[in-house]
PAZAPA-4460 file (N, C-alpha, C; in steps of 0.05 Angstrom, whole numbers, plus 32768, in hexadecimal, padded with zeros to 4 digits):
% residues 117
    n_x    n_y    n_z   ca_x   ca_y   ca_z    c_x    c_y    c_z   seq   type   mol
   7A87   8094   7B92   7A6A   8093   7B8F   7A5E   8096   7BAB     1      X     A
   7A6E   8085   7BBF   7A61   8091   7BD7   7A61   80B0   7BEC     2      X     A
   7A7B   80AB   7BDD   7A7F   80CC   7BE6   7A66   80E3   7BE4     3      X     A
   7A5D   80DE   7BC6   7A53   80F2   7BBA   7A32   80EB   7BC9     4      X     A
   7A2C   80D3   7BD3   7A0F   80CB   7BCD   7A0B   80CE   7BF0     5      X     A
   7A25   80D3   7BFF   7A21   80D0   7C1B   7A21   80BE   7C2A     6      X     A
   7A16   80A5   7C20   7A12   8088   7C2F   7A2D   8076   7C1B     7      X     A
   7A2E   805D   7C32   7A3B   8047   7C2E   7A2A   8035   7C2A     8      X     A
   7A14   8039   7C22   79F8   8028   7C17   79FB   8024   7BF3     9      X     A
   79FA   800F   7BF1   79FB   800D   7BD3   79E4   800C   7BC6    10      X     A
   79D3   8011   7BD8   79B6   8012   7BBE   79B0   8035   7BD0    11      X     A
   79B6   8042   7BD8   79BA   805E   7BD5   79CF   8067   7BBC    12      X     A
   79E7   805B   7BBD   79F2   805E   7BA3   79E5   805E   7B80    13      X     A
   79D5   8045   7B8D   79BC   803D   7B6A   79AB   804F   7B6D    14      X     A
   79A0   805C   7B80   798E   806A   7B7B   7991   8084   7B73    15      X     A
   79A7   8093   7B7C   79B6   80A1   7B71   79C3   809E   7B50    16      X     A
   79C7   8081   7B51   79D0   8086   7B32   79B6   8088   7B1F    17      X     A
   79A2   8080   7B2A   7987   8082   7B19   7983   80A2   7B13    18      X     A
   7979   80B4   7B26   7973   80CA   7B32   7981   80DE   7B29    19      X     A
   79A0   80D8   7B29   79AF   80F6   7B28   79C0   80E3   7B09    20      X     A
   79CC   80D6   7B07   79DB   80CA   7AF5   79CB   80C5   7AD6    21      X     A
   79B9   80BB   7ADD   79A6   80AF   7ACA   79B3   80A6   7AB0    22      X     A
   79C6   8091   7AB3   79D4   808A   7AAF   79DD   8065   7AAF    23      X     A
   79E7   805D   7AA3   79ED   803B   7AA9   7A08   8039   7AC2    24      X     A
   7A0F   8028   7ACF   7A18   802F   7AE4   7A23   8010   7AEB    25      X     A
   7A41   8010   7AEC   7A4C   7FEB   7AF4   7A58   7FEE   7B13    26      X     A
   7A4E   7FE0   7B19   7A62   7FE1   7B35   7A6D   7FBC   7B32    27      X     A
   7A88   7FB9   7B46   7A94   7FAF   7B49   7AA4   7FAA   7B5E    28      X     A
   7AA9   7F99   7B70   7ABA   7F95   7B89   7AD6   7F89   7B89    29      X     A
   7AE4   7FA1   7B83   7B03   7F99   7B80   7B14   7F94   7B9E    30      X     A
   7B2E   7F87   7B9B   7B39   7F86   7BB6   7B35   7FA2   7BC0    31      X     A
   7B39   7FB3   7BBB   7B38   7FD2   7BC1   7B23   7FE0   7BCD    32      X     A
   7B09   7FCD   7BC7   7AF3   7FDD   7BCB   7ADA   7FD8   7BAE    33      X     A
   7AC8   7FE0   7BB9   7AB2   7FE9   7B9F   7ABC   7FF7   7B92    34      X     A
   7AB8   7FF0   7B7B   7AC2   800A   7B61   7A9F   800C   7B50    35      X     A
   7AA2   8025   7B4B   7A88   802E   7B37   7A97   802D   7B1E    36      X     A
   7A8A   8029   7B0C   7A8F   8031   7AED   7A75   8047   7ADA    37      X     A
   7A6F   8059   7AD8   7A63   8062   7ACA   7A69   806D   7AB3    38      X     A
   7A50   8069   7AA2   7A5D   8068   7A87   7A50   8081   7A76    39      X     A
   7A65   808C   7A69   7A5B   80B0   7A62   7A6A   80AA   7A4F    40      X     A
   7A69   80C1   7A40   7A72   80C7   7A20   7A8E   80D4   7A21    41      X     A
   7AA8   80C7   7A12   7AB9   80CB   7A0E   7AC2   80E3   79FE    42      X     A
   7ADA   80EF   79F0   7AE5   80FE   79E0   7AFD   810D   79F5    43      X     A
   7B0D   8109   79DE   7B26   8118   79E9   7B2C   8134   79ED    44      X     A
   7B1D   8143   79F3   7B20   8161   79F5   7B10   8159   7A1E    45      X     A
   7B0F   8148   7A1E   7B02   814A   7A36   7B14   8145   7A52    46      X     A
   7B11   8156   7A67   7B20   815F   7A7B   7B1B   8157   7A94    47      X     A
   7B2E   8147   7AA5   7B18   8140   7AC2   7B32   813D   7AD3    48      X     A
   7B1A   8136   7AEA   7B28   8144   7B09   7B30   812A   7B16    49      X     A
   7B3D   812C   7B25   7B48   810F   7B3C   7B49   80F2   7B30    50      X     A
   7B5C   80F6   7B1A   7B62   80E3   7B02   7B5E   80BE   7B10    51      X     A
   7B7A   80C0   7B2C   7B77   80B0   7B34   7B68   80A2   7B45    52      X     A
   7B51   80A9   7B55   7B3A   80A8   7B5D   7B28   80A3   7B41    53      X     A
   7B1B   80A7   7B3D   7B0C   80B4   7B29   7B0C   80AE   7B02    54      X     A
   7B25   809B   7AFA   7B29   8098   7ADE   7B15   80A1   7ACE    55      X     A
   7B1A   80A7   7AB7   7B07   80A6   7A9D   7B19   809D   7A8D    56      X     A
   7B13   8087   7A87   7B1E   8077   7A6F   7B15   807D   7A59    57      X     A
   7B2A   8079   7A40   7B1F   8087   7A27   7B2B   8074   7A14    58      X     A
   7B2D   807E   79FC   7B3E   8069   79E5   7B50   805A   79F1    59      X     A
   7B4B   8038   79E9   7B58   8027   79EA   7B5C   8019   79FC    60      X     A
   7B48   8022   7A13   7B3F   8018   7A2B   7B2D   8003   7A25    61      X     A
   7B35   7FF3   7A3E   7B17   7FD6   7A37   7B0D   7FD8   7A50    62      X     A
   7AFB   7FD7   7A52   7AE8   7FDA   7A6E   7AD3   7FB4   7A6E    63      X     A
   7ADB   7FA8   7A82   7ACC   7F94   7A7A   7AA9   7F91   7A85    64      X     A
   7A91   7F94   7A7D   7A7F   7F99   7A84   7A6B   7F7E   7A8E    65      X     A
   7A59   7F85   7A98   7A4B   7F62   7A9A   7A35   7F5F   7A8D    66      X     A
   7A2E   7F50   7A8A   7A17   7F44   7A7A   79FA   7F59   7A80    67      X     A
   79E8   7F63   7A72   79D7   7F77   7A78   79BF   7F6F   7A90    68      X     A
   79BE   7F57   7A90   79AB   7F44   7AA3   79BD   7F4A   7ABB    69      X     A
   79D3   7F49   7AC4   79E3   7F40   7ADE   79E1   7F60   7AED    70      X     A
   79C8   7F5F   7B01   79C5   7F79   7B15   79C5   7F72   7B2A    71      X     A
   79DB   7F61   7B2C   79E5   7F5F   7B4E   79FA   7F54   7B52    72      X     A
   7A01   7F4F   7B65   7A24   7F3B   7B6D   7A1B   7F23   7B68    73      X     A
   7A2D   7F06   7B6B   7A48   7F13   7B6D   7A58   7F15   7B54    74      X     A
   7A67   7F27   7B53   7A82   7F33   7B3A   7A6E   7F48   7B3B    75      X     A
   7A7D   7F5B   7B1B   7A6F   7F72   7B13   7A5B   7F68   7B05    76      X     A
   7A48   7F83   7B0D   7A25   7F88   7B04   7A1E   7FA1   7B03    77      X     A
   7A0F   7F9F   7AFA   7A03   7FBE   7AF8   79F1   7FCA   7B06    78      X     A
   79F7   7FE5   7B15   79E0   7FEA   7B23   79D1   7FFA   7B1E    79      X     A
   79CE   8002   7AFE   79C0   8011   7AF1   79C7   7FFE   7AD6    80      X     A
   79BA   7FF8   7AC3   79BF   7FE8   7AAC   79B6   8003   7A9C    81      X     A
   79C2   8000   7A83   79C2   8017   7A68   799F   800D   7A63    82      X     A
   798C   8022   7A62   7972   8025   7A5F   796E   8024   7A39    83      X     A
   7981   8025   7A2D   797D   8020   7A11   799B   8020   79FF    84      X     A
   79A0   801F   79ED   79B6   801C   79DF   79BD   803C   79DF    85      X     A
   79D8   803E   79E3   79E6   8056   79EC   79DC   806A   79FF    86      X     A
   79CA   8063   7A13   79C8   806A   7A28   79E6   8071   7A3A    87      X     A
   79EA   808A   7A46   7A02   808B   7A51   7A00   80A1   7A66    88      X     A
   7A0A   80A7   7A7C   7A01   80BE   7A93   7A12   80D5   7A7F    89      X     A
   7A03   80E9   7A8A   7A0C   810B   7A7D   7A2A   810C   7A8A    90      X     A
   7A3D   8116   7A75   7A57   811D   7A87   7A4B   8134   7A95    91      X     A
   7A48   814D   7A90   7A45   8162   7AA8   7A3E   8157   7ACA    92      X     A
   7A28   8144   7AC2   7A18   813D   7ADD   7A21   8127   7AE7    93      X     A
   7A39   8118   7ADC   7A46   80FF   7AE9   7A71   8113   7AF4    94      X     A
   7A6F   812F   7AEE   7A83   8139   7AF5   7A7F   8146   7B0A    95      X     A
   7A67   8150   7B0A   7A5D   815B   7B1D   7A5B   814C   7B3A    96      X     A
   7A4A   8134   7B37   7A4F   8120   7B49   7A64   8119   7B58    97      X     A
   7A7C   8114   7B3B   7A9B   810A   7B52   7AA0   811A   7B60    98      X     A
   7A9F   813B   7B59   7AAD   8159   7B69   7A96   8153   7B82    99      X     A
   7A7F   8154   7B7F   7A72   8150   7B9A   7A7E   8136   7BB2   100      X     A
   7A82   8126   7B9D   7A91   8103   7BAE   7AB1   8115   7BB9   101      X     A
   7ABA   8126   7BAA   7AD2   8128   7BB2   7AD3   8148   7BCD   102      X     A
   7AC2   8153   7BD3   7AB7   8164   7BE0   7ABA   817F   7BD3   103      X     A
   7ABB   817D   7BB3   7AC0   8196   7BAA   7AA9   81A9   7BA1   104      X     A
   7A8D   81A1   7BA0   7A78   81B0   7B98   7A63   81A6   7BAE   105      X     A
   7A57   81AD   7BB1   7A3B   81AD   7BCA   7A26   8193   7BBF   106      X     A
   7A16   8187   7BCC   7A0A   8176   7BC6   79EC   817A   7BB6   107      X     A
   79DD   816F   7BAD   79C8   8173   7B90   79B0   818A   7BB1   108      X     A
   79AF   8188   7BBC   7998   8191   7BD6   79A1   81AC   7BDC   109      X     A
   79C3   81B9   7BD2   79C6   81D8   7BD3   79C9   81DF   7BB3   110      X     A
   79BC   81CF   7BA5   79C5   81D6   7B88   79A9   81DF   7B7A   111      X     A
   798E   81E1   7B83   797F   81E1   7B7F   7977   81F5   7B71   112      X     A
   796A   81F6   7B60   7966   820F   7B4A   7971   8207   7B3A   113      X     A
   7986   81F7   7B37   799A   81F6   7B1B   7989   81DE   7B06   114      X     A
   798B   81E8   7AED   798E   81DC   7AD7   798E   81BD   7ACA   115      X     A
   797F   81B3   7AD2   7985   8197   7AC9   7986   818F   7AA7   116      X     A
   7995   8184   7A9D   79A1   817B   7A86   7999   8163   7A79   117      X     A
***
């Protein structure tokens, strides 16, 4: 997430997930580091990049989430809360994101002209 957003600022990260994600959005501070969780629409015909970086969990996964009130530390919170029941970020525009986090597509400021979804 920071990759993609440029800063090690975590409310550049939220604002980003508002903006480009539009989307509900968990972050969490594991021994490892911040982890993001964003949450998009599943099905198994679906294909993705830098597995281990990057998971998409699917059937039979449990993801443990926090209470919809909890938008801050400490534990996990959300830094975008789901704006209504099945609210979820667009896969195109949350794949797009990681290839930018991972340096594989250019950032949303050379992408201009394109298509929003």
């Amino acid at each position: 997430m920071h990759e993609a957003v440029g800063s090690d600022d975590h409310q550049a990260v939220a604002t980003a997930a508002r903006t480009e994600l539009r989307g509900p959005l968990i972050r969490d501070v594991l021994a490892t580091g911040p982890t993001y969780w964003a949450l998009t629409e599943y099905h198994t015909g679906v294909t993705w990049v830098d597995v281990a970086r990057t998971p998409l969990l699917g059937w039979g996964t449990y993801l443990g989430v926090p209470d919809i009130t909890v938008t801050e530390p400490p534990g996990p919170y959300w830094v975008e809360p789901p704006r209504w029941r099945g609210d979820l970020c667009y896969r195109p525009t949350l794949f797009d994101f990681i290839m930018r986090g991972a340096g594989l597509v250019p950032g949303p400021a050379s992408s201009a002209g394109t298509e929003q979804v």
